[in-house]
N, C-alpha and C positions, 0 to 999 in steps of 0.2 A: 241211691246215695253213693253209690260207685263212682258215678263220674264224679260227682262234688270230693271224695278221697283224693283220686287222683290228683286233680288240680291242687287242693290242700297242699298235699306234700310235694307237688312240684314247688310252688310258693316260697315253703319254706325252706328248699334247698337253696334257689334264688335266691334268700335271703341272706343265711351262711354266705354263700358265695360274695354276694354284696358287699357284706360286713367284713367278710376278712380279708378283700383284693381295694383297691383303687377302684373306685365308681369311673365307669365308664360308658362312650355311647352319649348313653342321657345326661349325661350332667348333673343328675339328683341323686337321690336315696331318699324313699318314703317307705313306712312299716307295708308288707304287705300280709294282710291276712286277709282272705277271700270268707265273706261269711255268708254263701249261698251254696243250695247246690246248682250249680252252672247251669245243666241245660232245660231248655222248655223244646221240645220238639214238635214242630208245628208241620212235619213233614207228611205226618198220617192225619192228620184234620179233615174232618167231611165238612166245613166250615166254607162254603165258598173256595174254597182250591187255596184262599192266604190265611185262615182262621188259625189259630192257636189250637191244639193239645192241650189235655192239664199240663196247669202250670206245675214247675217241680218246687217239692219246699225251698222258699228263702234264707233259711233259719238257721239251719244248721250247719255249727262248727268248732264240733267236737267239746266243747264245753257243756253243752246242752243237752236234752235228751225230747222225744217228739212230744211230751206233756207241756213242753215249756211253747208249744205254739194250736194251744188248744185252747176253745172259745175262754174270757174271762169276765167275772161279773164281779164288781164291788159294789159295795155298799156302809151307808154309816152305820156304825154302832158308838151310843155313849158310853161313857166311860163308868157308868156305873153300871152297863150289862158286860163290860169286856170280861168280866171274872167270871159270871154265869155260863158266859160263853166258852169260856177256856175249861173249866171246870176245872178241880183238885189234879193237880199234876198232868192235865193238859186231858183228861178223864175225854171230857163230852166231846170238847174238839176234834178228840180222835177218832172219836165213836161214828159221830158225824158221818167224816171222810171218810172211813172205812166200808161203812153203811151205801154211801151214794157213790162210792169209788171217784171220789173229791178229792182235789188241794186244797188245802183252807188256810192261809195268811192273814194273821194282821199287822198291822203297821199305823205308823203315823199318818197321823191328814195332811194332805198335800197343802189344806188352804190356810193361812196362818192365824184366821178369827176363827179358828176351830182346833186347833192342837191343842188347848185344855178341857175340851170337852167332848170330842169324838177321834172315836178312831176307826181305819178303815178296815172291813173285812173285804179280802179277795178268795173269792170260790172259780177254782180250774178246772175245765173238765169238759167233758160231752154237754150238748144243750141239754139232753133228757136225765143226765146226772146232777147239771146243774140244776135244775129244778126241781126234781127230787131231793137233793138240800135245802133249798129255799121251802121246799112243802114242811118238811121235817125241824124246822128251824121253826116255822111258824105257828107250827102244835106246839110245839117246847115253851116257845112264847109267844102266845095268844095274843091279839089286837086289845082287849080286855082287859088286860091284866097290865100289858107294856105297851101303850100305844107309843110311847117313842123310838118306838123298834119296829121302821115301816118298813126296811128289804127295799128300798125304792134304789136303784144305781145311779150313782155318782160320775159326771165327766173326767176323765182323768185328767191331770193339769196340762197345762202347755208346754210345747216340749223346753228344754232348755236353752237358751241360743248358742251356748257353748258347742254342743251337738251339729248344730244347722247353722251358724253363721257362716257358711263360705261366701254367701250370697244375702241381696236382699232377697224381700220375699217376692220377687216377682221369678215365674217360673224360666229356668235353663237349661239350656243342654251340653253335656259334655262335646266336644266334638278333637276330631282325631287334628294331633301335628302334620301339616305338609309334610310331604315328601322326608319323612322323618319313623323310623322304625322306633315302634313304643309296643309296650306290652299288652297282649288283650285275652280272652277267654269267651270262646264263642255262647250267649247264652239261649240261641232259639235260632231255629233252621227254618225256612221257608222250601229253600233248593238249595242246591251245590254250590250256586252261586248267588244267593239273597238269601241274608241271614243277618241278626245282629249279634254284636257286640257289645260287652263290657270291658273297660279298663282297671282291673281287680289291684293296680298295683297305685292309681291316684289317691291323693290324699281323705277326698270324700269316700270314698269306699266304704271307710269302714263304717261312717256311720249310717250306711243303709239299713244292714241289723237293726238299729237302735230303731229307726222309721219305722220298718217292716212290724216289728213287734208295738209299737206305740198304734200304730195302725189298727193291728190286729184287736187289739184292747180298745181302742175309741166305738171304735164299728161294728165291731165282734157283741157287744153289749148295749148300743142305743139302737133300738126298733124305732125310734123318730126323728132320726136323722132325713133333713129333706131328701126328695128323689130329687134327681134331674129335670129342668120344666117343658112343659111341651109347648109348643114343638120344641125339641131339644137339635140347637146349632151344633154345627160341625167346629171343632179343635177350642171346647170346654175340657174342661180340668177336671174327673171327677176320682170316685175310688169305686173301685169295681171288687167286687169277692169272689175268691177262688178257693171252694174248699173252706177250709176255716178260717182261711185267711184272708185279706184284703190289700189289695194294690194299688199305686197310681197308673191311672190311665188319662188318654185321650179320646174324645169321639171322631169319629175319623166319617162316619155316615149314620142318617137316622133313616128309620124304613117306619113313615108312618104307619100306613098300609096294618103292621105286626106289633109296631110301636118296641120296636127292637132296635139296638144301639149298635153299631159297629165299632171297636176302641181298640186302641193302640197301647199296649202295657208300654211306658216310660224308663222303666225300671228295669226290665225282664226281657222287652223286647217281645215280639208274635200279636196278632192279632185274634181278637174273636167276637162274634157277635151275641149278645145279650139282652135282656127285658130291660127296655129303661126304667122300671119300677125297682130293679135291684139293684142298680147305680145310683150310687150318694153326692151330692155335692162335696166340696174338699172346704178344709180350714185352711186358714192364709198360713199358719204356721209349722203345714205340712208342704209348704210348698219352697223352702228357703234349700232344699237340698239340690244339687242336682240332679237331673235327668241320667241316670247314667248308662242307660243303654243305646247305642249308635245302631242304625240301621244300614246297612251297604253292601254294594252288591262286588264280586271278583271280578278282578280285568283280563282283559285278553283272551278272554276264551267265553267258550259257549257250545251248548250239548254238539256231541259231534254228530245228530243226524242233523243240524239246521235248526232244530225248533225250538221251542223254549223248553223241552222237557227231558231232565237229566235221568239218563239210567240207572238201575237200580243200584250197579258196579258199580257208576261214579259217587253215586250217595253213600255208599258203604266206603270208598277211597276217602270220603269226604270225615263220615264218622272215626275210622280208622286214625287221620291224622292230623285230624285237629278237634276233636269231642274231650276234654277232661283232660285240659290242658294248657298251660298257658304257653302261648306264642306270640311269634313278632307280627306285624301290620303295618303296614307302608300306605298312605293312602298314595295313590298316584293321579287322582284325576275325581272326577262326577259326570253321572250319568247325564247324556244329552237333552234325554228327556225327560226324567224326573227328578235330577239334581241329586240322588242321593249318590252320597260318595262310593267312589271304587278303590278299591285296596288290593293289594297283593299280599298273601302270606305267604309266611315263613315257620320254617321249622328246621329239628334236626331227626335225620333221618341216619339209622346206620348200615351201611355199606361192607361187610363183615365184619372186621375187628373197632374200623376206624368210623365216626358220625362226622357226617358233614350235614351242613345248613340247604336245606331245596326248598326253592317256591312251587307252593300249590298248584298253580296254574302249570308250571309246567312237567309237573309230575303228571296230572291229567292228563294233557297232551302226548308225553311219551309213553301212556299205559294204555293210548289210543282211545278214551273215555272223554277229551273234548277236541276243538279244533276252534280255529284262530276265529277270533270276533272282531267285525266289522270296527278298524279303531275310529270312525266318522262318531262313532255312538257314542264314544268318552270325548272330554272335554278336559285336557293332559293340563296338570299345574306347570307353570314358569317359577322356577325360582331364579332372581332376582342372579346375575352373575358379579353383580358386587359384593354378596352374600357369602363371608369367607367359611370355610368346613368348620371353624370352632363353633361358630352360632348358631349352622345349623344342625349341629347335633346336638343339641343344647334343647331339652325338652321343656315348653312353658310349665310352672309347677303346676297354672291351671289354665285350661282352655274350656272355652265355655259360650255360647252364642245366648241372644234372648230370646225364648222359644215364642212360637206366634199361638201356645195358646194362653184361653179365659177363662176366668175363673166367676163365681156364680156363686156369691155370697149371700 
């Protein structure tokens, strides 16, 4: 959770500063608050050499604490058991939770032919606490005695579109401004020089949170949500689980062979392979958000014995100054061969008393950790030379391509 501080209160320096000077550069001002912890480090994975590490919690930020991303189960209760259940001054309720080391809530029904006659109980907690409540709930009230009191879970409602309208629901991806420096937070390492990104500072950001946790709650609690079908096609939509938690991903390869999924976090960014029996199909109404993790590799350089494989110096110059932190991005071009975008970063670095701003690329080079890459391999952007300097610094408020993948309803 270090790195995710870090970055936090960079944010919200940024933001002060924002607020009290002339918006400049970009042309905007959007809230930022980053509600992940940044990194996923896919750099130690025995995953095929690109497989993902655990992923780090999404969750937290600072208002929260780690229960609030812990498996959830609800269920109906009528309204003529919610006082049994609550007991005299909240008696049994508490009893309960203390008992199974539970959260126990109730609330209103989300559905509106049922707000006069049921309401929901939510139970938080470990799976084997969680059922240890549900066991203890069910002596209290017998099938016998209260059959309207089945503990069966309930769908949680659809998200709101307030939340997720940036887009239809056809799935997209953020993708970076040309030749134009914007804000990013690196969230998952491959190498020194392929690694994604987030834009912590775009307008969609914030309602990742919201995703993350509505996720964790849709999935987190139905055991019959479909699998994935077999044979399971390459660049399907689905939600993969990490830990307690559940994400959007990509299939990126299937290994009949193991009947194991190759996938691409969307989100988070990193890859990893897993059992296509633990990958769920996706709802159409998790899919209105954007994609907002970018994949891309550093230009101009490359390990400096030739190979593709970066030292261990460079990976530590790498974590050193740019891990848990927001910095600048320049895309400058795309890979020859695989099209994914090349960026230069930026940062500031201080030089004793005074900081000045260095790009990555060539702080590697004069710490003698890379050497000049072959520039046949990038594919450099033209900007337009009628294109005056107000417009292009002038950041879209949203940039966004239409991703090629499907979805499997």
């Amino acid at each position: 959770m270090k790195v995710y501080a870090k970055v936090q209160e960079e944010v919200k320096t940024r933001r002060l500063r924002k607020n009290s000077t002339t918006s400049s550069g970009y042309g905007y001002s959007v809230p930022m608050t980053p509600n992940t912890e940044i990194l996923f480090d896919t750099a130690s994975s025995q995953d095929s050499g690109r497989a993902t590490g655990p992923l780090a919690s999404p969750h937290e930020d600072g208002l929260t604490t780690e229960d609030d991303f812990l498996p959830m189960y609800e269920f109906e209760i009528p309204n003529s058991l919610v006082g049994l259940i609550i007991g005299v001054k909240g008696k049994t309720i508490k009893e309960l939770s203390v008992r199974t080391n539970v959260r126990m809530l109730i609330r209103q029904h989300h559905e509106t032919d049922k707000v006069k006659t049921h309401q929901i109980c939510q139970v938080r907690g470990k799976r084997d606490e969680i059922n240890h409540c549900l066991q203890m709930l069910r002596r209290r009230f017998p099938p016998a005695r209260f059959p309207e009191l089945n503990l069966q879970p309930v769908v949680p409602p659809v998200l709101p579109n307030s939340n997720f309208d940036m887009l239809s629901t056809q799935p997209t991806w953020l993708t970076l401004p040309e030749d134009i420096k914007c804000e990013v937070a690196v969230s998952s390492i491959i190498s020194a020089s392929h690694f994604f990104i987030q834009q912590p500072t775009h307008p969609s950001f914030a309602s990742l949170r919201h995703l993350d946790m509505y996720m964790g709650s849709l999935y987190g609690e139905q055991s019959n949500l479909p699998e994935l079908p077999i044979p399971c096609q390459n660049g399907l939509l689905c939600a993969a689980p990490v830990g307690n938690a559940w994400f959007r991903a990509v299939t990126v390869q299937y290994f009949d062979e193991t009947d194991e999924v190759f996938v691409k976090f969307v989100d988070y960014g990193g890859y990893s392979k897993m059992a296509r029996q633990d990958l769920r199909q996706i709802r159409t109404d998790l899919m209105s958000l954007p994609f907002q993790s970018t994949e891309v590799m550093l230009a101009h350089v490359r390990p400096v014995d030739g190979t593709t494989n970066w030292s261990d110096a460079a990976m530590q110059k790498f974590r050193a100054m740019c891990i848990g932190k927001v910095i600048n991005c320049k895309m400058v071009g795309q890979s020859h061969d695989t099209r994914i975008p090349m960026v230069e970063l930026y940062m500031m670095s201080k030089d004793g008393k005074d900081a000045q701003e260095v790009r990555f690329d060539q702080v590697l080079m004069n710490c003698g950790l890379a050497r000049t890459a072959d520039p046949s391999k990038m594919s450099r952007i033209t900007v337009p030379a009628a294109l005056d300097t107000e417009s292009r610094m002038k950041r879209p408020s949203f940039s966004s391509q239409t991703s090629q993948t499907a979805v499997v309803c």
